[in-house]
N, C-alpha and C positions, 0 to 999 in steps of 0.2 A: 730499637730502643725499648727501655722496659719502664712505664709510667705506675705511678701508684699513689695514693693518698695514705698519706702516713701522719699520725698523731706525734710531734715530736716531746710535747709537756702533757701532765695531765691536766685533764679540762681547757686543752688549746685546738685552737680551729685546723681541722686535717689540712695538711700542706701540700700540695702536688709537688711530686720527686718524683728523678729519677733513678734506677736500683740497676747494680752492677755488680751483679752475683751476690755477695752477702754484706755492700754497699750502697750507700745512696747521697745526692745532692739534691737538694733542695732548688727548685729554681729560684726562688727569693736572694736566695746566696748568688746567686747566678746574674741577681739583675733583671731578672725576667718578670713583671707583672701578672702573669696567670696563675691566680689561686687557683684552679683546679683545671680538669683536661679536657671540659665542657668547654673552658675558655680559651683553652689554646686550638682545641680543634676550630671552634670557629674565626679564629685570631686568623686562620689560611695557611698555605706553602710556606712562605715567604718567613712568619714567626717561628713553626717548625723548625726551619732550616736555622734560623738566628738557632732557638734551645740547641739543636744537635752540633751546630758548631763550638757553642758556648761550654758545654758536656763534655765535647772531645779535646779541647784545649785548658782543661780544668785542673787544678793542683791536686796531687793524692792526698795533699792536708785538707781538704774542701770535702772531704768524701765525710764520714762517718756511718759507725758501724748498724746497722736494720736491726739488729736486736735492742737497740735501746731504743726503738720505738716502736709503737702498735698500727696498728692499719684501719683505715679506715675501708669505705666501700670503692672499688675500684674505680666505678662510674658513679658522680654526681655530678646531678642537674640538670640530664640527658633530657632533649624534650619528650624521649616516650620512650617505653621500655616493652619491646611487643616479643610475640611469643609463637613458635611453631611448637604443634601439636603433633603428635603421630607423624614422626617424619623418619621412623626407622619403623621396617614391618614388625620385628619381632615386638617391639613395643605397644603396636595397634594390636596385636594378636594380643597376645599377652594381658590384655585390658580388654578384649572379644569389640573394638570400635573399630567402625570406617574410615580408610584412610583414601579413596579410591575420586573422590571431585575433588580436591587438590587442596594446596595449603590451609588446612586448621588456624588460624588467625586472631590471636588475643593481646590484650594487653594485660601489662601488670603495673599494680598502682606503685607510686615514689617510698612509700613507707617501707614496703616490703621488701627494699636491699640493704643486702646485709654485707660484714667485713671478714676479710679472711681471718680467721681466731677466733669468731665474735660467736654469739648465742644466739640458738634460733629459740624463741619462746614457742610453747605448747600446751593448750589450752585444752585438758583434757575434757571439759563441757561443753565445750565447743565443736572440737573432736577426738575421736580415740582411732583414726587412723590415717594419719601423718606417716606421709612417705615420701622418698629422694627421689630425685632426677638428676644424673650429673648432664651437662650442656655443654657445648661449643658457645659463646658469644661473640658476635659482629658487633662492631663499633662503627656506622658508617660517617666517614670521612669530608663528603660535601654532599652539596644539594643534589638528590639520585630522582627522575622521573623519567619514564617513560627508558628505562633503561635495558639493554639487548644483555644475555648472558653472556654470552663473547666478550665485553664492555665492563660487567658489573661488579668486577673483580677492585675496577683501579676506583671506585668508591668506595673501598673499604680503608679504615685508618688500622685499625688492629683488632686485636681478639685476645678475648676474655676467656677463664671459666664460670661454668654459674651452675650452681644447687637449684634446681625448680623446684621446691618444696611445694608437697600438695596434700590437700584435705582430702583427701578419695572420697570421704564416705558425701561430704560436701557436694565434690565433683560429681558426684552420680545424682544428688539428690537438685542439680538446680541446672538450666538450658543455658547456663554461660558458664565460662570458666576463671572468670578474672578473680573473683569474691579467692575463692578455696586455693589458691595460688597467692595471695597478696596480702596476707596476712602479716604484721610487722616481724620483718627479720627471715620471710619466707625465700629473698631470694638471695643468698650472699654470693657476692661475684667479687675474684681477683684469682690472686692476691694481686695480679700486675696485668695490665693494657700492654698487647705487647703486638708492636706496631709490624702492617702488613709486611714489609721488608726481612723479616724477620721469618716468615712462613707461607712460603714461596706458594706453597698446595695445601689449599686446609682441609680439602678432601684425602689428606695421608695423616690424621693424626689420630695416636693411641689414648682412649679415653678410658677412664676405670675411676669407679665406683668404690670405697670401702666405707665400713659402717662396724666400726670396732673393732676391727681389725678383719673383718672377712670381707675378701674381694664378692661384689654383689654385682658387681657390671664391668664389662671388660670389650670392647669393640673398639672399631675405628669409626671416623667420621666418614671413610670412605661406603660406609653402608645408609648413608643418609638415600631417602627416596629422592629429597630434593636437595639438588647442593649448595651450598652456599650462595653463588653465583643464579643458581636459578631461583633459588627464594628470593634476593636482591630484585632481580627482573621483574616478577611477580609480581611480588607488593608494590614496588614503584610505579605502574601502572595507571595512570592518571593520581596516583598520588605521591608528593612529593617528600623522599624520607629525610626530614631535618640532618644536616652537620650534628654527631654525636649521639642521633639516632643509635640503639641496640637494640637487636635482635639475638635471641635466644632460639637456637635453632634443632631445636628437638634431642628426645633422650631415645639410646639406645636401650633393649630387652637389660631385664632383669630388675628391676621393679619391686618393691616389698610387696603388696599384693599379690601378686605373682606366684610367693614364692610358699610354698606348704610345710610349715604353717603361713601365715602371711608374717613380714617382717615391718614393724612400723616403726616410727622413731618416737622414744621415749624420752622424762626426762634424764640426762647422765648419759645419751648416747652421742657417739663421738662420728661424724661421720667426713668422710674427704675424697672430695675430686680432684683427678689428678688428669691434666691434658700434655699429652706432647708438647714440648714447647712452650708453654706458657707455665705450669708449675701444675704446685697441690693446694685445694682451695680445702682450707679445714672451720670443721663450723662445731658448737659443743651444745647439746639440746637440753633446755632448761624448762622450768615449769614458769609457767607465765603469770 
């Protein structure tokens, strides 16, 4: 299944739907109480199974058409929103940082998610070199500690795309990374939650990178140092990852700083991630 928050009226409260190809239903329509997918993740199994029954027994006049409404951010209300750093070489190279004592480990603050279509503001005095990161993201699904990688798989509910939008010049100049990562609108993630069932191996998926129409990054997730599964293990290690919990789990090479000249994003530039499986996450960069 494909979960989403979608704006149905203007100035109404994003609705948790779900999208079937260039469809969707509402679960309100449906009878279902979860305004959004923070709430049905922790609702359990057992509501899940009610929506996905609910969904597959549904009239095609209950559907209506995704275009006639806007998106919100994929995930809200998640209790935390954390972040692998350097978790593809070419990317630790590429930036000359250590990736070698193990997962890079940050958070990103609530403000900073954004929606597929939406605008990333940029703050040229603040800074002038703002650059992309396209992302895999993990949505985990129940309470994960002390979790074996063998195991860590069936605690995931779905996955995302996510933009890690970063202040480089920031990130070089401060010993945390959360600030220059979290800026309002820095991390847009979807356009769709699109649940484990659906993506059997998330170490086989084609990720890429465009930024005005030039491909800037093009890998798999299969090049991750750490895999999904092993990051889950990891962090869960005497700490316990909340139900709706994400994890952003690092960007593969190619980088605007990187790139000679360097490539930053401006405002009027158009940039979109695109994941195997889950879709294209498109975001429009404005002056702030």
């Amino acid at each position: 299944m494909r979960f989403a928050h979608l704006i149905l009226a203007p100035a109404a409260t994003p609705e948790l739907v779900v999208i079937d190809d260039d469809r969707y239903i509402a679960l309100r329509a449906l009878g279902h109480p979860h305004a959004t997918l923070q709430q049905l993740i922790e609702a359990g199994d057992d509501a899940f199974a009610h929506v996905r029954g609910a969904v597959e027994t549904a009239a095609d006049d209950a559907w209506s058409p995704v275009v006639e409404a806007s998106f919100a951010p994929a995930v809200i209300g998640a209790p935390i929103v954390l972040a692998v750093g350097l978790n593809y070489d070419e990317h630790a190279s590429e930036l000359s940082l250590d990736n070698d004592s193990g997962p890079v480990l940050f958070s990103l603050f609530p403000n900073s998610l954004g929606a597929h279509n939406g605008e990333i503001p940029l703050s040229s005095s603040v800074s002038e070199e703002v650059d992309y990161e396209g992302e895999l993201g993990v949505i985990i699904g129940k309470s994960a500690k002390n979790v074996s990688p063998e195991d860590a798989l069936e605690y995931v509910f779905g996955y995302t795309a996510i933009n890690d939008v970063t202040a480089r010049d920031i990130q070089f100049q401060e010993p945390q990374w959360s600030r220059c990562k979290s800026f309002d609108g820095f991390t847009p993630i979807g356009p769709v939650v699109v649940t484990s069932d659906q993506i059997p191996d998330p170490q086989a998926l084609h990720l890429t990178t465009d930024v005005d129409g030039l491909r800037v990054q093009d890998s798999t997730t299969g090049f991750m140092i750490r895999t999904v599964a092993q990051l889950i293990s990891s962090i869960s290690q005497e700490s316990t990852l909340l139900p709706g919990t994400v994890i952003s789990t690092g960007s593969p090479g190619g980088a605007g700083r990187s790139r000679k000249p360097p490539l930053y994003l401006r405002p009027g530039t158009d940039v979109t991630v695109t994941i195997e499986g889950i879709g294209a996450l498109s975001s429009h960069c404005v002056e702030a």
